[in-house]
N, C-alpha and C positions, 0 to 999 in steps of 0.2 A: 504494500500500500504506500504509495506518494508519502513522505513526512506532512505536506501541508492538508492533506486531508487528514491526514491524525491528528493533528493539532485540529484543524475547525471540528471534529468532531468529540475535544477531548473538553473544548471551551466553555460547553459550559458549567464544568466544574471550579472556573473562576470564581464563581459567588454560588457553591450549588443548592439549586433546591427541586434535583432530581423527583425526588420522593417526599412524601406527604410530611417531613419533617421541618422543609426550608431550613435550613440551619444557617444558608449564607458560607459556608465554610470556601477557604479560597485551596482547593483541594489542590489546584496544578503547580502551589509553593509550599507543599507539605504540611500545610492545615488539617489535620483529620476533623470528619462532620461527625455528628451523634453517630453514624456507623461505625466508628472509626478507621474510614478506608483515606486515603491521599489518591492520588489519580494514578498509583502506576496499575500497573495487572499486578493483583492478586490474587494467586489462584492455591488455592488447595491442591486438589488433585483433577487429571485428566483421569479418565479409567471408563474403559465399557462395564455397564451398569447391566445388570440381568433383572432388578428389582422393582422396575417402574409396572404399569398397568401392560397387561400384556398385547394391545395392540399399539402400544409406546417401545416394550425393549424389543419384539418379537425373538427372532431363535438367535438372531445372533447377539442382542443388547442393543445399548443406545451409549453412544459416549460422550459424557458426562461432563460438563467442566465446573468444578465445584469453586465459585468465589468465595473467599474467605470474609470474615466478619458480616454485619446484617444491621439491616436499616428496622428491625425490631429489636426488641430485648425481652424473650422468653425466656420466663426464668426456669423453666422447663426443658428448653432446647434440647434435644434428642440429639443436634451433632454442633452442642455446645466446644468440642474440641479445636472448631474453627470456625463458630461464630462469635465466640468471645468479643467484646471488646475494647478489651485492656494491653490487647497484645501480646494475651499470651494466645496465641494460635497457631496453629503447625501453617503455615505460608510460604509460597518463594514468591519473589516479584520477577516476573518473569518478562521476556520481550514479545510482541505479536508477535514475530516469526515464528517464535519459539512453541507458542498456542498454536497457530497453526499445523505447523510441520508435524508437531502432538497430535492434534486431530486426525488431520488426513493420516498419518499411519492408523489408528484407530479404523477410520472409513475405509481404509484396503484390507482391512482382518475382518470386514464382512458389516460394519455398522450400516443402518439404513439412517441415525438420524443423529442428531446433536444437538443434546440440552444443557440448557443455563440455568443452575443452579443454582436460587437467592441472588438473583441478578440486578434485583431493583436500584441496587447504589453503586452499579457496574453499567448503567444502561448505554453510555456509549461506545464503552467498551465492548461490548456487544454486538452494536453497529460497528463496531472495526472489524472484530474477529469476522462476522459473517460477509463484510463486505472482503474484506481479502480473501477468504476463502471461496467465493462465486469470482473474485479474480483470477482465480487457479483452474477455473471448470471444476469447484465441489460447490453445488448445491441439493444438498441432502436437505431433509425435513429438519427444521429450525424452531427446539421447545423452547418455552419457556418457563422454568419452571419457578413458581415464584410463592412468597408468603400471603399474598395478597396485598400489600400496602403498597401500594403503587398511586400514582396520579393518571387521572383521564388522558392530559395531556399527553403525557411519554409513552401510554398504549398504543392512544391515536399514530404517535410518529414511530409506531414500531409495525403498523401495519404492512407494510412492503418486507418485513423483514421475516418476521415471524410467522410459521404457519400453525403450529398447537399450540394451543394455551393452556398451560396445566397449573391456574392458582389456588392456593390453600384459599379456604373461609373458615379464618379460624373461630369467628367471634361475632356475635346477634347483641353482644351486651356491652358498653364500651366500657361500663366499669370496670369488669373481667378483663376486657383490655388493659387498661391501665394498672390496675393490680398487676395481671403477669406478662405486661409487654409494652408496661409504660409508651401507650400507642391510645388514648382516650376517645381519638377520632378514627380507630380502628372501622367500626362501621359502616360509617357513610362511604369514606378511600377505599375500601375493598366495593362495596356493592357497586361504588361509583364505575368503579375498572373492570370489575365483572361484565357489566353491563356494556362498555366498550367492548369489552374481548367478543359478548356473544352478538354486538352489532356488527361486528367484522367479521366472526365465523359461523355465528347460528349457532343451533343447536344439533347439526347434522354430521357427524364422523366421516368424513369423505375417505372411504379406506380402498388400496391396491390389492393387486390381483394376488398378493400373499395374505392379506388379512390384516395389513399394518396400515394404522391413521399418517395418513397424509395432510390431511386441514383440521382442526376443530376445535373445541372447548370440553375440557373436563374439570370439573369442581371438587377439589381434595376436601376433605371435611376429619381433622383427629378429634375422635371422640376423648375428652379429660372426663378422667374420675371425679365425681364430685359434683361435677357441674353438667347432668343430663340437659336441665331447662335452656340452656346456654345451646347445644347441639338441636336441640328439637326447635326452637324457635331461628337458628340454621337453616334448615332444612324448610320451614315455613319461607325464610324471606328467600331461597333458592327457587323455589315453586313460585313463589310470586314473579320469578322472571319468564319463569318457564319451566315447567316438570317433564318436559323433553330433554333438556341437558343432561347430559351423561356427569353421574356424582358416584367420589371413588371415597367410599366410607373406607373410615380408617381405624382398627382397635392397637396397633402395635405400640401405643404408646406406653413407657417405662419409666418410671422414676429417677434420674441424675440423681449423682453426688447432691446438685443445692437443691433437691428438695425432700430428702430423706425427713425432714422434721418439722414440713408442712403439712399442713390438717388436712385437703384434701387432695392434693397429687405427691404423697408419697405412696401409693399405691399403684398397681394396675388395674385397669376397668373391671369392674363384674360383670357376671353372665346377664342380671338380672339389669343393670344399664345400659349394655350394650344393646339389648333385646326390645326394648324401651326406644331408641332411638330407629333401629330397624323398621320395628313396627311404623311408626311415623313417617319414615322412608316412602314406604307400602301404601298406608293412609294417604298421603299426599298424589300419593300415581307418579312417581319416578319410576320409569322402566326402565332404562338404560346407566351401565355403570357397575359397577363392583364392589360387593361387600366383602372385605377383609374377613378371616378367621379369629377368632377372642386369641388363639394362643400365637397372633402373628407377634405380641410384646415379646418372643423371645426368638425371635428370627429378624429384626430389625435395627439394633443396637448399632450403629456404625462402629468402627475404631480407627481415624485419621492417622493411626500411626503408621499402617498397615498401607502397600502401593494399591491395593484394591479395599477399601475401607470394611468393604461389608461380603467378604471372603472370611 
């Protein structure tokens, strides 16, 4: 990619306010914003993934670029190892090229797609990777895979880029927001982005002649212990947009170290909440999409220390 299109695309992290936090942070002279990212590439890990919805990894996976740190703060984080943001996270600062050339070896060992990981405070970075890589003749299926806190505006300009949209909704209640993801306006910034994603793709899975999604929107939903009302009223403002969207319920969630000594998510879900939410699933006429198994919390745990985390 030309230097000068890296730079107008890196710009507006001069004062950024990417995502629903505005922080102002002047990221391209090593300011960190509330994510605590600066503007170079941070990345976790590259690695084919086999654990997404299965017409997202298909037989051969989907390769993965994990951005490090997050424009939320869940204090529950499942791959709190590199969303931290204090800096202690397992990270390299790596160069495009270098994402790159990672990729495309990934796409010659059989990937049909490549997703972004907690992208929201990486968004132009994003637009580079993708644009240098259809510089090269690779445009493979381009996810995004994201927490939901995003802004209308940065979906709308990801439309030419992105072809699945795969956002968490993690939260119906923004107190619950703020308690565990100090994000208060969690609500309205997800539903708001939602509703972008499904005016650019619908609610229609446009899949190939193998079985794998090529265009569309699927709605992640972790169900937390403790807090059913929180999931089930989820799921109501989901069907308020449409109960044709494909929603991928999720039980895998597990207790971290910070929250072993909180009152309701040091636990994992019960049969008896999860079931609870299913039903309402059903209630509401969502036909398409996937329900997780209750004993998936012991099959999901990442380990970022590890070159494929969740091997």
């Amino acid at each position: 990619m030309p230097e000068a299109r890296l730079r107008f695309l890196l710009e507006p992290l001069a004062a950024c306010t990417i995502c629903p936090r505005n922080c102002n942070a002047d990221r391209l002279h090593d300011q960190a914003g509330v994510c605590g990212s600066d503007a170079r590439f941070n990345i976790s890990s590259i690695f084919i993934h086999h654990g997404e919805e299965p017409v997202i990894s298909g037989e051969n996976g989907i390769c993965n670029v994990f951005f490090s740190r997050c424009n939320l703060s869940c204090i529950y984080c499942q791959n709190f190892q590199i969303s931290c943001n204090r800096g202690e996270v397992n990270e390299k600062q790596m160069h495009l090229h270098e994402i790159v050339d990672s990729i495309i070896k990934n796409l010659n060992q059989g990937s049909h797609a490549v997703g972004f990981v907690s992208p929201s405070h990486y968004i132009p970075h994003v637009k580079a990777i993708i644009e240098s890589l259809r510089l090269q003749g690779h445009n493979p299926v381009f996810v995004y895979n994201t927490n939901g806190y995003d802004k209308v505006e940065e979906i709308q300009a990801l439309e030419s880029y992105i072809d699945i949209y795969l956002p968490d909704y993690k939260y119906s209640d923004n107190k619950l927001a703020s308690q565990f993801s100090k994000a208060g306006d969690y609500r309205q910034s997800a539903l708001s982005a939602i509703k972008e994603m499904y005016r650019q793709k619908g609610s229609t899975l446009i899949m190939n002649e193998n079985g794998y999604a090529e265009k569309g929107l699927i709605v992640r939903h972790l169900v937390l212990p403790g807090n059913i009302n929180n999931s089930l009223n989820v799921m109501r403002d989901i069907a308020d947009i449409s109960t044709s969207i494909a929603v991928s319920l999720m039980a895998q969630y597990w207790p971290t170290p910070a929250v072993m000594d909180h009152p309701t998510l040091n636990r994992i879900l019960s049969e008896e909440e999860y079931e609870m939410v299913k039903t309402e699933l059903e209630k509401l006429g969502f036909y398409k999409g996937w329900v997780q198994e209750l004993e998936s919390s012991n099959h999901y745990l990442p380990d970022f220390e590890k070159d494929n985390p969740f091997n």
